[in-house]
N, C-alpha and C positions, 0 to 999 in steps of 0.2 A: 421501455415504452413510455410515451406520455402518460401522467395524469389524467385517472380515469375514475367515474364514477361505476363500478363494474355492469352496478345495476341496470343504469338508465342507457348503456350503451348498447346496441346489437350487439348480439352474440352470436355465434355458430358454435350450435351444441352439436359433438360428435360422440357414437357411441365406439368402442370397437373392441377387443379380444387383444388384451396382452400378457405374456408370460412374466410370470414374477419371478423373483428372486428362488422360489424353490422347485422351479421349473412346470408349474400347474398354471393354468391360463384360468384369468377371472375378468371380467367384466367392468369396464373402465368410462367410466362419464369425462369428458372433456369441456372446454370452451376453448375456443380462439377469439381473441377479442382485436375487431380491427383496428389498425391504424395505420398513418400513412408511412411507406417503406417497412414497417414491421407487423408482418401477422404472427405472430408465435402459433408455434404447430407440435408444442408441448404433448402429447398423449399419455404418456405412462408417470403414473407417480413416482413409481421406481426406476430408473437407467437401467439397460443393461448390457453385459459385456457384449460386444461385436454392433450394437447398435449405431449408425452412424450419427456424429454432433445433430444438433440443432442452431440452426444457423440463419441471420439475416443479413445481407449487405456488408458479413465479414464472409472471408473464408481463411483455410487451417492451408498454411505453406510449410511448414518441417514441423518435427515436434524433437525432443528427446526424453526419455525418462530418465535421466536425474539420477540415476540410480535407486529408484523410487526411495529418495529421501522426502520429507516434507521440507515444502518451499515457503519462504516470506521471501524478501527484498531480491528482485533484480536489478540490476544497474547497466545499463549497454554503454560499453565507452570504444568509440574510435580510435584504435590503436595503431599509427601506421599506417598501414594501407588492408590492415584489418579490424572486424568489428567484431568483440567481447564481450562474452555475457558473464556479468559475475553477478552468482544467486547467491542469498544468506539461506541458512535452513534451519528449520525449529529443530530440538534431541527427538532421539529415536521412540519408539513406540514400545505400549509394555511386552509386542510377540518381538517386536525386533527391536531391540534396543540403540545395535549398535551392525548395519546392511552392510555383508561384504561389497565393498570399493572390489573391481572386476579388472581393473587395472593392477591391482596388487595381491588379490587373493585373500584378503585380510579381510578381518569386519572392521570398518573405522565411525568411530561417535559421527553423527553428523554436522557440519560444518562448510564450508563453501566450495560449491560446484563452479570449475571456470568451462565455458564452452563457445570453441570460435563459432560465432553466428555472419561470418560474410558471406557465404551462401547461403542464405536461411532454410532452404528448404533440403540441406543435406548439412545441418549441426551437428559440429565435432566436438564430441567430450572431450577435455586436454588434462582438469588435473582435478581431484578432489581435495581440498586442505580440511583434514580434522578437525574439529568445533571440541568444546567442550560435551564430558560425559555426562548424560543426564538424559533423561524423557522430558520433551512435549516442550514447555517450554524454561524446564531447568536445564539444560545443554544445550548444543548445536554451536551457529553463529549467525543469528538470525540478520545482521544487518550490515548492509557493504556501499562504503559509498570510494568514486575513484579521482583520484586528479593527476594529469602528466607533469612530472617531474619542471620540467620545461616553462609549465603556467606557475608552478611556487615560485614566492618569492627567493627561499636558498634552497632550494629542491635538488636534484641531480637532477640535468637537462637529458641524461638518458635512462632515466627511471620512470616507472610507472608504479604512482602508490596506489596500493589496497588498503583504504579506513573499514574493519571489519570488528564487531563484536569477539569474545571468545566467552561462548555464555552469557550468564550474569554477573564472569566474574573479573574480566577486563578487557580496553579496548586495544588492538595491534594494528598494525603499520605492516605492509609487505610491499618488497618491490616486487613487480609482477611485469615489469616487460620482457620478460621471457614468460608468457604466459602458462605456460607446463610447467616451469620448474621455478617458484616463486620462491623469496627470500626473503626471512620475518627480518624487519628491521629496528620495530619498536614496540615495548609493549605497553598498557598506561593501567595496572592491575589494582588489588585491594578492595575492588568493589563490591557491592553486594547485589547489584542487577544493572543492566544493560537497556537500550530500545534502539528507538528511530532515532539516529542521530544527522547534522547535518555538516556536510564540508564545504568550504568556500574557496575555489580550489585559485582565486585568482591573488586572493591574501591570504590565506593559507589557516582563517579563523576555521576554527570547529565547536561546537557548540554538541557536546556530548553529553548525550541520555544516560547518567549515571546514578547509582546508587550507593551515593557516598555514605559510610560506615555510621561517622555520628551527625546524619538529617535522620526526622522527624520521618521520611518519607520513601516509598521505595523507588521510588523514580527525580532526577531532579535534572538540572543543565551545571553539566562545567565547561566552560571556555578555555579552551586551548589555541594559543599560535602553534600549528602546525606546520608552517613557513618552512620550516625545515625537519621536515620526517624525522629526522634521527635523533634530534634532539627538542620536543615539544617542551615547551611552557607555560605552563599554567597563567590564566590571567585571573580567573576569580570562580565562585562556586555563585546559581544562582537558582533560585526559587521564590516560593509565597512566603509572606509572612506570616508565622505559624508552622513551616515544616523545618525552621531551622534547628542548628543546635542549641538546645537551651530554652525553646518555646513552651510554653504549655497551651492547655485547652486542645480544641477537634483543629485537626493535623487536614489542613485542605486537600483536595484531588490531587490524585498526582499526574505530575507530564506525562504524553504521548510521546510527544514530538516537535519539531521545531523546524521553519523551512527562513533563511535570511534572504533577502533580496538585494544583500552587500552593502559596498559602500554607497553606490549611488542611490538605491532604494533607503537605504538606511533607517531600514526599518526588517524587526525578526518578527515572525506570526506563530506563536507557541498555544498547540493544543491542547487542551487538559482533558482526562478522560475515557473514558471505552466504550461503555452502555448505559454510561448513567451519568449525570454530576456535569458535565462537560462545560468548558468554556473556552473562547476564542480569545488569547490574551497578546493583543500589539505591544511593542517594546521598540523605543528608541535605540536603537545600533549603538551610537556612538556613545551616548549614554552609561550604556551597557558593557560595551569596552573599556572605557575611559572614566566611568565613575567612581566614588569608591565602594572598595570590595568586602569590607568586611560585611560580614550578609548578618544584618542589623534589619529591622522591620522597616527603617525606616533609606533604610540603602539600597533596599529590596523594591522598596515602592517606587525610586527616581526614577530608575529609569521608563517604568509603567506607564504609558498613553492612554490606553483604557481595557477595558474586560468587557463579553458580550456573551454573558451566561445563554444556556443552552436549556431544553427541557432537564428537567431530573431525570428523564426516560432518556435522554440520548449524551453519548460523549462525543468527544474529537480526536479522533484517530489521527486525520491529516486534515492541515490547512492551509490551502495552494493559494498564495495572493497571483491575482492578476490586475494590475495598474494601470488605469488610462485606458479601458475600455470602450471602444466609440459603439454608444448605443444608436440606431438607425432609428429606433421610435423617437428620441428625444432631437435628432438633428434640427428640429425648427424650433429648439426652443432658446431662448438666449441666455440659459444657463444649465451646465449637468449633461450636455451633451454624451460627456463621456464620462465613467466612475469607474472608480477602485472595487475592485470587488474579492472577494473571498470567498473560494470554493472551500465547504470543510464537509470533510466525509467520517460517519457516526463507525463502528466496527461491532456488528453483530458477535456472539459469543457461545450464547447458547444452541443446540441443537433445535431443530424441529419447531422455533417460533417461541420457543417456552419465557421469551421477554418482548418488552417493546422492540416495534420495526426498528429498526437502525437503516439511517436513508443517508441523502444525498441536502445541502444545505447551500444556497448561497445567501452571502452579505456584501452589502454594501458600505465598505468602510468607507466611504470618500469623505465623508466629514465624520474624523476618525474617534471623536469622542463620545460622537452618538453612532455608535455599528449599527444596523439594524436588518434586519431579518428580509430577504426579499421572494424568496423561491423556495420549494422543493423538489426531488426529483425521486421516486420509488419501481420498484416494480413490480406492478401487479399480481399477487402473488396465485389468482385465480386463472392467470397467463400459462402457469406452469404447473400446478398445484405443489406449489414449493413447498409449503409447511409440512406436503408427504413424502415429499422426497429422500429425507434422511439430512442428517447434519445442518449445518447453517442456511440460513438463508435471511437475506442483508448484507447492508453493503461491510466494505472492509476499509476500501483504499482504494485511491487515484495514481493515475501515472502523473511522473514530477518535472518530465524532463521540459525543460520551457525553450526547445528547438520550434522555430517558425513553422515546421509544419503542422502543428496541431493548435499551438499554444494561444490561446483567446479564441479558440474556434468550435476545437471540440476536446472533450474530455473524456478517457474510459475510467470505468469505473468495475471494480472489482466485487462478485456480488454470492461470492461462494455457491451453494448451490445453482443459482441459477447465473451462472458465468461470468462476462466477461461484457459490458453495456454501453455503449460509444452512443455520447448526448451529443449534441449540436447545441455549446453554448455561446452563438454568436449575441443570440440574446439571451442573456444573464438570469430575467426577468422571467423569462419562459423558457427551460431548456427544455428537449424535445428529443427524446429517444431517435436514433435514427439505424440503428444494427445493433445488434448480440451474438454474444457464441457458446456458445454449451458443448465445450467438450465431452468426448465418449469417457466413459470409463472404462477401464483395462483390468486384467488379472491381478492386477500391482496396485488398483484404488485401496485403500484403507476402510474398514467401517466407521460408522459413528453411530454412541447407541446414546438411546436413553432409560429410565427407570421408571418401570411400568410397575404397580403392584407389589414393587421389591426383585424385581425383575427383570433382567438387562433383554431390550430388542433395540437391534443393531439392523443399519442402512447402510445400503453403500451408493454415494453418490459424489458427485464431483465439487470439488471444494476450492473456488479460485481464490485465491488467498490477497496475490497482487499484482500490477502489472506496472509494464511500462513502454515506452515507444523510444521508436530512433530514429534518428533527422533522413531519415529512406524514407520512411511512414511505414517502418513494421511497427505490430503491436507484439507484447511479451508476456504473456499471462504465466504465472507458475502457480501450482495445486499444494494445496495445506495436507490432503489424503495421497499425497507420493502417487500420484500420477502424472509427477513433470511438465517440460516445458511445452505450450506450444504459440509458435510464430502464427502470426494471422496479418492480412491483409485487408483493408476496403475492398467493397466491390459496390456499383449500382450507384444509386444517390448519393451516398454518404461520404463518395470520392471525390464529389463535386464538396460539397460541405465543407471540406477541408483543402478545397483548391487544386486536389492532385489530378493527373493525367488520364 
């Protein structure tokens, strides 16, 4: 939704009788707070099974469950004259640690689900590849990104790489155009944690969220030529100064994640952060490529353009640059027309609100020394009564794919408990809710509890963790409480928003 004072707006208070969790009916105060294209019609603080989503100007076209693994990173890649969904997943859970795979009868660590999605609304499971052992998020293979063999520069022209996590303890290389029956081809191991990392599938840079043995820090960037899958090479290790080896004093924030906008952008946009500390750090490309590497404080800093610290309450999960943004408000003015801007999304952690909101942030970097803060984007949490729902709620993560059909127009946003949030940010300045979806939960949701008095009381509610879209205009949400994938659509206004049919 937009930006709302809850108080001072109309409200429509509704009373009504819903069953909870232990199947006794109690008494439920509501609000619907209007706005334009979205009424949320929120009633129950709790979800429950068999109830149908909650939904505005999206609707749910296929789903699959995943094998109710818990989901982070999807990635949709055009394969052919098919389309692929490769999901990372967080380790298994303390009841399930390690979910029989159904295809094979076996229990396997959780690790990445491939599933053809070109019929979207009839998703085929094809293969599950085993992640590292562990819970939550010591195991799994949380994060996949892909490039055709074909766009590398020494690729195999008839390969399809998987850049996938194994844990936190290295990152591998699969050929995957044979989608069911994939072959590891590289592994880049020794580490001692993993993240969001990013691939540049046209030079073949990757810029890998590692946790090299002797940094100060658990998370940092190594750069890799990946040009050629099989055989990578190292171009340099890189972070703040202060988390190198050999620094002393307080060890800065560690990386998120990192998104480049290559050679012709030539410029990398690196998040620092989770729920707290956060900052938006620009980096010269080439710089960065091509400067020197021994990671000295002062080697460290060249390539640096500038930093745009964040509240202490909020970090950066993701930071999506968008360049050359033609603002409508500013077209009569004779300078600024259009601006660089920076969508960066904070990742909620805790259960039940028990931290600061974690939103939605635009900047304007066009004059990129001075970034500066221009927006924000939340959801009303009186919309839903999200902080009773159970588990998170706040944002997590943006879809990344910069395909024309969404890209400078509108943006989803992933928001855990309370779904899945498609903003219309044609203007930057003011984005503006225009749909959501709230998937059901299923016999397969997960709980999430907190500590009450010494006391565990556990929710179960739905948990969207991250999404993503394909140059079709599906959207892709997958669930952190292993209730899997599902495909959604525009419908109503919000199709016009983004130009589609």
């Amino acid at each position: 939704m937009p930006r709302y004072d809850v108080f001072s707006q109309p409200r429509l208070v509704s009373i009504v009788w819903v069953e909870n969790m232990t199947g006794h009916l109690k008494l439920a105060t509501y609000f619907c707070i209007a706005s334009i294209g979205c009424c949320s019609a929120a009633a129950a603080q709790q979800q429950a099974v068999g109830a149908p989503p909650e939904a505005s100007n999206m609707k749910l076209v296929g789903t699959n469950d995943l094998q109710a693994r818990s989901a982070y990173q999807p990635t949709i890649h055009h394969q052919g004259n098919r389309w692929i969904a490769y999901i990372g997943h967080h380790g298994g859970t303390d009841d399930i640690p390690a979910p029989v795979n159904p295809q094979t009868g076996k229990p396997e660590p959780n690790g990445t689900s491939i599933v053809d999605v070109t019929d979207p609304a009839q998703p085929k499971y094809l293969r599950h590849i085993p992640g590292q052992e562990g819970k939550y998020e010591s195991g799994g293979a949380q994060m996949v990104r892909v490039c055709d063999g074909k766009d590398l520069p020494k690729g195999d022209r008839n390969a399809v790489y998987m850049l996938r996590t194994f844990g936190g303890e290295a990152h591998e290389i699969w050929n995957v155009a044979d989608a069911a029956n994939p072959v590891l081809i590289t592994r880049i191991g020794g580490l001692k944690d993993t993240h969001k990392s990013w691939w540049e599938c046209d030079t073949g840079i990757a810029f890998l969220v590692s946790g090299a043995p002797d940094w100060r820090t658990r998370r940092m960037t190594q750069v890799y030529d990946l040009g050629d899958p099989a055989h990578p090479v190292k171009i340099r290790d890189f972070g703040l100064p202060g988390q190198e080896p050999g620094s002393t004093g307080a060890v800065p924030t560690e990386l998120h994640g990192p998104i480049s906008t290559g050679p012709s952008g030539n410029r990398v946009y690196f998040g620092y952060g989770t729920n707290k500390g956060g900052f938006l750090q620009i980096v010269d490309r080439e710089k960065l490529l091509n400067g020197p590497k021994e990671p000295t404080p002062d080697n460290l800093r060249l390539p640096e353009i500038s930093r745009m610290p964040m509240s202490a309450m909020n970090g950066a999960h993701t930071t999506f640059p968008m360049k050359d943004m033609p603002i409508a408000e500013f077209s009569p003015d004779k300078d600024g027309k259009s601006r660089d801007i920076v969508m960066i999304v904070d990742e909620a952690i805790l259960n039940e609100c028990a931290e600061a909101r974690q939103m939605v942030w635009f900047a304007d970097v066009t004059v990129e020394n001075r970034p500066m803060m221009i927006s924000s984007f939340t959801v009303p949490e009186a919309s839903g009564a999200f902080c009773q729902r159970g588990g998170r709620f706040g944002s997590h993560s943006s879809n990344e794919s910069m395909a024309p059909v969404f890209y400078k127009k509108m943006a989803f946003i992933a928001f855990f408990n309370a779904g899945v949030r498609a903003l219309d940010i044609r203007d930057p300045y003011h984005p503006t809710e225009v749909g959501y979806f709230i998937p059901s939960i299923t016999a397969m949701t997960d709980k999430r509890c907190v500590t009450i008095d010494g006391k565990d009381r556990c929710r179960v509610a739905i948990q969207t963790n991250n999404v993503e879209t394909d140059e079709r205009g599906y959207i892709y949400i997958v669930d952190r409480a292993n209730t899997g994938l599902h495909i959604l659509e525009l419908t109503g206004p919000a199709r016009a928003v983004a130009g589609l049919p």
